[in-house]
Structure formats: structure tokens, C-alpha cells
C-alpha positions in Angstrom: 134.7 37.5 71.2 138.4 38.2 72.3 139.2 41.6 73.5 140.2 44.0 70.4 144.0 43.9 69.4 145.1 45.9 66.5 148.3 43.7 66.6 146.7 41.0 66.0 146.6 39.5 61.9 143.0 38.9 60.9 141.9 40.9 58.0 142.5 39.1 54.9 144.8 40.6 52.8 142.3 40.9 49.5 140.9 43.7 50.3 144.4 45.8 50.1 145.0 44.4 46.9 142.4 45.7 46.0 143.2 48.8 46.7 146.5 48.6 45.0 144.2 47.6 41.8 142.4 50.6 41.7 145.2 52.6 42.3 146.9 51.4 39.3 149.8 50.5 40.9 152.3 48.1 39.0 154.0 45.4 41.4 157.1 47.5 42.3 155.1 50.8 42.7 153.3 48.4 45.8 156.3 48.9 48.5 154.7 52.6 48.7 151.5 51.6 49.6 152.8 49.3 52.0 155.1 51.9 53.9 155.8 51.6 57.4 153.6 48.1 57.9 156.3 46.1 57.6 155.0 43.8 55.3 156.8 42.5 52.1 155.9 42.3 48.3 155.8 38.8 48.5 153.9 38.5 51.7 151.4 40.8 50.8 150.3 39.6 47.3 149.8 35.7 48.9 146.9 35.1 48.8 146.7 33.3 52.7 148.0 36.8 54.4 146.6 38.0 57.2 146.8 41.6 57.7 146.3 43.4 61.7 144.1 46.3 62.0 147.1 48.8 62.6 148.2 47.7 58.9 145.1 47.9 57.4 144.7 51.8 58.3 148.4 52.2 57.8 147.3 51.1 54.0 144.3 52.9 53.7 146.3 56.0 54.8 149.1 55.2 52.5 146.7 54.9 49.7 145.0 58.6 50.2 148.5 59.8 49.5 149.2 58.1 46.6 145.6 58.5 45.2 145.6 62.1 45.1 141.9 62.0 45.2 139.8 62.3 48.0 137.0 60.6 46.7 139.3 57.0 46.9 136.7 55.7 49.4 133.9 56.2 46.6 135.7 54.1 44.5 137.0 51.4 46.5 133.2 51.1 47.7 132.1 49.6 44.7 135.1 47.4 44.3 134.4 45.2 47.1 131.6 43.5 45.9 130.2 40.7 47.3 132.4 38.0 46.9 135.5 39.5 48.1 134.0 39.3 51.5 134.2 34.9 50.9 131.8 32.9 53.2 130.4 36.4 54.3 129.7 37.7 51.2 128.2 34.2 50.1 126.1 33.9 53.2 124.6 37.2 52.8 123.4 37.3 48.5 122.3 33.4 49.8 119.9 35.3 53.0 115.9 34.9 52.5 115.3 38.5 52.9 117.9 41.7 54.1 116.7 41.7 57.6 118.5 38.2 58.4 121.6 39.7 55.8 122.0 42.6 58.2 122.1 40.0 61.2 124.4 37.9 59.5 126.8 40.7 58.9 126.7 41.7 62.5 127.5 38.6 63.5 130.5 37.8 61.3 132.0 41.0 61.2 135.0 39.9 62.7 136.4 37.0 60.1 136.7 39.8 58.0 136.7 43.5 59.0 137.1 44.0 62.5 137.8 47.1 62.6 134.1 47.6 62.5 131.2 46.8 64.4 127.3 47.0 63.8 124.5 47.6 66.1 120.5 47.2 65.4 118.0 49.3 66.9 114.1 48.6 66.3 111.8 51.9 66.4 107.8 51.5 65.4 108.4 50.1 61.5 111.8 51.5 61.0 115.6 49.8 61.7 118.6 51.8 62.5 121.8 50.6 61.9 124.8 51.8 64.0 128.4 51.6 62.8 130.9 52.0 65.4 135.4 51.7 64.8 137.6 49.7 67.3 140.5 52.3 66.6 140.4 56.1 67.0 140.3 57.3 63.2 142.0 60.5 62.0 138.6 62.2 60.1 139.7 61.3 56.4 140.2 57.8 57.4 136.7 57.5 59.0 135.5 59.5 55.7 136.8 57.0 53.8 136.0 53.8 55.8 132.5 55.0 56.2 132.0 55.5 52.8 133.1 52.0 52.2 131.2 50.3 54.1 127.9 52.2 53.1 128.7 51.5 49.0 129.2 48.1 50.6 125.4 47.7 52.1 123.8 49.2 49.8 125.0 47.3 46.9 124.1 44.0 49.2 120.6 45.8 49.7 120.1 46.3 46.5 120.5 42.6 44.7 118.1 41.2 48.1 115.6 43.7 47.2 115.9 44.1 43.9 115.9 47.6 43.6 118.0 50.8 44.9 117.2 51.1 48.4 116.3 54.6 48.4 113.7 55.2 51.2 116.9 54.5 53.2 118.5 57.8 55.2 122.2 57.8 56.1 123.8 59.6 58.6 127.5 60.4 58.4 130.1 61.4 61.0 132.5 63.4 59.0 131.6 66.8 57.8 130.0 67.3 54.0 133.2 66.8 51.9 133.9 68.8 48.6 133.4 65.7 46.5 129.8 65.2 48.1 128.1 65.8 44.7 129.4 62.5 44.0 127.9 60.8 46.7 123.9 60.3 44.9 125.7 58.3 41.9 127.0 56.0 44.6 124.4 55.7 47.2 120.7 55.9 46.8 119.1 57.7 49.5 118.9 60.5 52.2 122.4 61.6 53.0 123.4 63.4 55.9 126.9 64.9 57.4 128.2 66.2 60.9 125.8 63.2 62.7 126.9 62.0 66.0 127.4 58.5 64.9 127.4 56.9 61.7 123.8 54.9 60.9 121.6 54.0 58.2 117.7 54.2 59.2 115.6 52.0 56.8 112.1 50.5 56.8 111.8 46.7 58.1 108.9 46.4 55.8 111.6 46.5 53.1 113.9 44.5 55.1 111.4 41.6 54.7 111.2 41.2 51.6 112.2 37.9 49.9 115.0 37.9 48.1 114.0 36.4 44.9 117.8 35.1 44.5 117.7 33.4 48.1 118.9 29.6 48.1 118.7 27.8 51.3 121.5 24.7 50.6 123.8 27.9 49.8 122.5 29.8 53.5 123.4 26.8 55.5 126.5 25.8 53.9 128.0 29.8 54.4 126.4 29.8 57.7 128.5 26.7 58.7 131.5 27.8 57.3 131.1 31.4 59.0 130.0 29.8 62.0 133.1 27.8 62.3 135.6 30.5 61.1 133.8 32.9 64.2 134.4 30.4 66.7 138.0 29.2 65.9 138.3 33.3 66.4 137.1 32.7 70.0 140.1 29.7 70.4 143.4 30.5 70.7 144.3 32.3 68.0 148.3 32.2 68.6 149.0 28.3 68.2 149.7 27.1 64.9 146.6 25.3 64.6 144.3 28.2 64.5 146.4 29.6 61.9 145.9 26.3 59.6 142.7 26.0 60.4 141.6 29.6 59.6 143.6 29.3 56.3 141.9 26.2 55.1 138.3 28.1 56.5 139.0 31.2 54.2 139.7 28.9 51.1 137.0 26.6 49.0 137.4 23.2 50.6 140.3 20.9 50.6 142.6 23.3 48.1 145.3 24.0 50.9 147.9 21.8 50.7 151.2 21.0 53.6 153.6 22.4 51.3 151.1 25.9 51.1 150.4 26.3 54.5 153.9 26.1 55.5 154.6 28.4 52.7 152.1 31.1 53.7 153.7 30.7 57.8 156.6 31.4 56.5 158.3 28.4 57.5 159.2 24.6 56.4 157.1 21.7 55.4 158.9 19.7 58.3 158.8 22.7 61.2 155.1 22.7 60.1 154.5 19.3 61.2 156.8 19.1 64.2 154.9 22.5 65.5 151.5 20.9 64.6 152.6 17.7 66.6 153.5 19.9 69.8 150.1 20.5 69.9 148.6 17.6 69.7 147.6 17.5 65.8 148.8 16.9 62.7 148.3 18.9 59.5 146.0 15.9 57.9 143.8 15.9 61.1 142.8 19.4 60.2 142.2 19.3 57.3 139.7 15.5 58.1 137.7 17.6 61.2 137.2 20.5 58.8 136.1 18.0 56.0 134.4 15.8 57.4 132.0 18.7 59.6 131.6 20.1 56.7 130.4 17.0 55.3 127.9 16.4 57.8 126.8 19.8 57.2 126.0 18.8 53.8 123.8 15.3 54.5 122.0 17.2 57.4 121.4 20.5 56.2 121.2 20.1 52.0 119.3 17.3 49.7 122.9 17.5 47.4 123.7 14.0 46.1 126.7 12.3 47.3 128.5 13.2 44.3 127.5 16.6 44.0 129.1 16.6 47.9 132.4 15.2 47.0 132.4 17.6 43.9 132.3 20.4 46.5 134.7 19.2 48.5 137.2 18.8 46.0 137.1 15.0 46.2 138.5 13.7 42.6 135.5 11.0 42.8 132.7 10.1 44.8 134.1 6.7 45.9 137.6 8.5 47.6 135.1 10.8 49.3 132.8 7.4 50.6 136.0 5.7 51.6 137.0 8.9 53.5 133.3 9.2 55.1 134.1 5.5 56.1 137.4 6.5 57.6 135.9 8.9 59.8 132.4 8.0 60.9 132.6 4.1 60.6 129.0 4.7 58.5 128.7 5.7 54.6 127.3 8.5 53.9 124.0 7.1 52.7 123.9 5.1 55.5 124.1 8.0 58.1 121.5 10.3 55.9 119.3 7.5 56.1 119.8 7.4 59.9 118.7 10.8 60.7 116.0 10.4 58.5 114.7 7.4 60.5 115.5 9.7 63.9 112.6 12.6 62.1 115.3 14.5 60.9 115.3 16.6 64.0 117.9 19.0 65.2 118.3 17.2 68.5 118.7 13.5 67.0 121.5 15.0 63.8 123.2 16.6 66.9 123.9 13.5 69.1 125.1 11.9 65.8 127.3 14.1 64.7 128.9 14.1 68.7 129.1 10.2 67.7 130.7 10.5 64.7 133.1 13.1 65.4 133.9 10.7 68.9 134.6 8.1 66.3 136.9 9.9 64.1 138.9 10.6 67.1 139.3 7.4 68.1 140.2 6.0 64.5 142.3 8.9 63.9 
């Protein structure tokens, strides 16, 4: 991953709005939970805004002032629910059990919050999960974003396991606050305050158990998507490119349009294009490689019909998304299931095709 920068936008902005939600806060009352970031009414409430880490405390701080309440980070806990964390969120509720949920939020930490960062530590039959911050956090700030993020887990635990997680022990930094017999309605469990780090400790045999609501077409479709968003994080996230391309990634499939994109960036339909063409792309070419992976995501990975694949990606009918398969592989899609199927289906064989096809799609533009 790139080095830390807390200048750098890549939080999406959801999450502050919904903090402005449970703050009550009517459209014009937003400009004082947005002071000193620099960000505008209209900028903030679009939906394709990326916020840096410096403005995402500077909110969080803004909003303990207007809240009045200490106990904010309680709250805001159970309002970020699963799927305002998008592919993450999706990925996770879709994992076979919450050991390989708690892997997949350590891994994809940064498409969404990077403030944060996890770490997993095995002892005997018992996992311990470390919480670290990228930024030095005033103590009500790391109050609050610790609370947060445990509400946040433990909610995730509990619809894998089925049950309240409550063999689990967590170990907070901050000191016991005044609110803290609040704290067992939100989170089941041992709690602890004053720690030297912030962790959870939990039995693996409970991490292994199978979530009943596991679906595997769902797991590898999130896993692609997060798995694309990460590394287009690992590109170079100042060209214009990146900034489409992580636009189109945090959206359902094919819903951005030119005229959004260049709306979001703050700039016109025709600067997008001639900015796109500088580097060597175009806004349609895109929005075909992030199709058409995605595509051969589906065939590979997922028994979905054709149609049910072209539903997805927000093809009006099967027959435009065929024709567009065409365009870029040269093969329908039937055609090129049928071909890894005749390879054995195996990793190594749906690999060198999909090197083909992409090679093809490059040549036939």
C-alpha cells in the first residue's frame, strides 16, 4: 500500500452523512459540521465525494460539539451497518464463517476507513485483534472512533454467528467514560478501559463457525470488486483515471455516466475527456475494462445465467450485453464458459484466458 497521507481524498463521504443524520441536522445547519474542512454543501452531500483523513476527524470533532453528548460514538456505532461499508460490507455478511470476515476486513481496510488498521494474533484457541490509528487522536476522538469501530464488528459478528458474541473481551485505550453504563446495551462482552492498545480477544472455535447466511457467487463477486478497488489504491491515485475508475468501483455496475463523473470532479463533460485522452484513455474504456473483468468474474467464478449477468451489470437486455462480450473478447459469453470448462475449469487455464481476452479488447479497442 502507499505511504499514509491524511491529504489525500479516500474515505467516502457516506459515512459523514451519516453522521449529520443522526445529529438531526437540517441541510443548512450542515456548514457547522463541516467547519474548517473546506468542503461545500454541495460537495459534501454527492454522493461520489471523497473525503481525506484530516476531514474526516475534523468532522468527527465537529460533530462532538454539536452533539452535546458524549456518548455520539455509541450511536453512530450502530448506524453504520453493513452496507454502508459497499463491497466491504457485502463481502463480509457474504464470508463462510467470521474468521475469513475478519481477514477480509483487514485486508480492505483502506477503500474505506483508512484511518484504521487491523492486526491478528493467534494464541492456543483464542484470536486477538489489534486496532491501531494512522493519525495521533486527541483521547475523545479515539473514544469515539473506537467505539465505532467495535459496534461495527460486533454487529458483523453477530449475523455470521448468529448470536451476540459474548465470550468475546474488549480492551479499550481510553479511560472508563461516564457514559460507560451504556456500553453492555451496545456491545456484548467483557469490557475493559485504560489498555495499552485497543483489541478484541475472541475464541477461533467461534470464528469457524458457518455462517448460515454465507453465499459463495456473492463472496467472489465482493471479493473481485474489493480486490480491484485495493489495487487501483496501489496505482497512481492523482491521474484522472484513478479517480473515474475508483468512482465507477464504489458504485453498482455501469450507473456512472460522463456527464456524472465530470460532475462529481468538478469540472466539464469536454475537460473530462480531453484529461482522460492525456492519459492514454477514454472515459468509455473505463468503464469496458471494469465491465467486462467483471464479466469474466462472473462466467469464471458464479453459475449466474447470462441474463441474470447482464441484469447485474445494468445491461437493458441480454443481447446488448452478448454484443458487448463480442466487442471485447472476440468470443460470446457462452462460448468462453464453455472454453474454460473444456480447459477443467482450473485457475491456471481461466487465467491465461482472461490475459487473452483482455489482450484482445485492447487491440479492438
Amino acid at each position: 500500500m502507499p505511504p499514509f497521507n491524511a491529504n489525500h481524498p479516500c474515505i467516502p463521504s457516506n459515512y459523514s452523512r451519516l453522521i449529520a443524520r443522526e445529529l438531526g441536522l437540517q441541510a443548512k445547519e450542515v456548514t457547522g459540521l463541516l467547519a474548517m474542512t473546506r468542503l461545500s454543501l454541495d460537495q459534501f452531500l454527492r454522493e461520489e465525494t471523497l473525503l481525506t483523513p484530516q476531514q474526516q476527524v475534523q468532522i468527527l470533532q465537529n460533530s462532538l460539539q454539536l452533539a452535546e453528548d458524549d456518548a455520539i460514538g455509541l450511536r453512530l456505532g450502530q448506524r453504520m451497518t453493513s452496507p454502508t461499508h459497499g463491497a466491504m460490507g457485502f463481502l463480509v455478511n457474504s464470508s463462510p464463517d467470521l474468521l475469513t470476515a475478519i481477514r477480509a476486513f483487514k485486508a480492505f481496510m483502506p477503500i474505506r476507513m483508512n484511518l484504521a488498521k487491523l492486526t491478528l494474533v493467534s494464541r492456543n484457541d483464542w484470536l486477538e485483534v489489534i486496532c491501531s490509528f494512522n493519525m495521533e487522536l486527541e483521547e475523545d476522538l479515539l473514544r469515539v472512533l473506537s467505539e465505532i469501530f467495535a459496534i461495527i464488528f460486533f454487529d458483523c459478528a453477530e449475523f455470521i454467528v448468529g448470536r451476540p458474541l459474548s465470550e468475546a473481551s474488549l480492551y479499550f485505550a481510553h479511560q472508563e467514560p461516564s457514559y460507560s453504563n451504556l456500553y453492555p446495551t451496545y456491545l456484548p462482552g467483557g469490557i475493559n478501559f485504560g489498555c495499552k492498545h485497543i483489541s478484541l480477544t475472541l475464541p477461533l472455535e467461534a470464528c469457524k463457525v458457518p455462517n448460515a447466511s454465507a453465499n459463495h457467487e456473492n463472496y467472489m463477486m465482493a471479493l473481485q470488486q474489493c480486490e480491484t478497488m485495493l489495487a487501483q489504491l496501489q496505482s497512481n491515485t492523482s491521474t484522472c483515471k484513478f479517480q473515474v475508475q475508483r468512482m465507477m468501483l464504489s458504485r453498482p455496475p455501469g450507473i456512472v455516466s460522463e456527464e456524472e463523473a465530470a460532475a462529481a470532479l468538478f469540472i466539464s463533460k469536454r475537460t473530462l475527456a480531453r484529461r482522460l485522452k492525456a492519459e492514454g484513455t477514454s472515459f468509455r474504456q473505463i468503464r469496458d475494462g471494469i465491465l467486462s473483468q467483471q464479466a469474466l468474474g462472473y462466467l469464471r467464478d458464479s453459475q449466474l445465467t447470462v441474463e441474470a449477468m447482464a441484469e447485474l451489470l445494468n445491461y437493458h437486455d441480454s443481447a446488448n450485453f452478448r454484443r458487448a462480450f463480442k466487442r471485447w473478447f472476440q468470443v460470446t459469453p457462452d462460448d468462453y464458459r464453455q472454453g474454460i470448462r473444456g480447459h477443467g475449469g482450473s485457475a491456471d487455464n481461466s487465467e491465461k484466458e482472461s490475459q487473452t481476452a483482455g489482450n484482445n479488447r485492447e487491440k479492438h479497442g
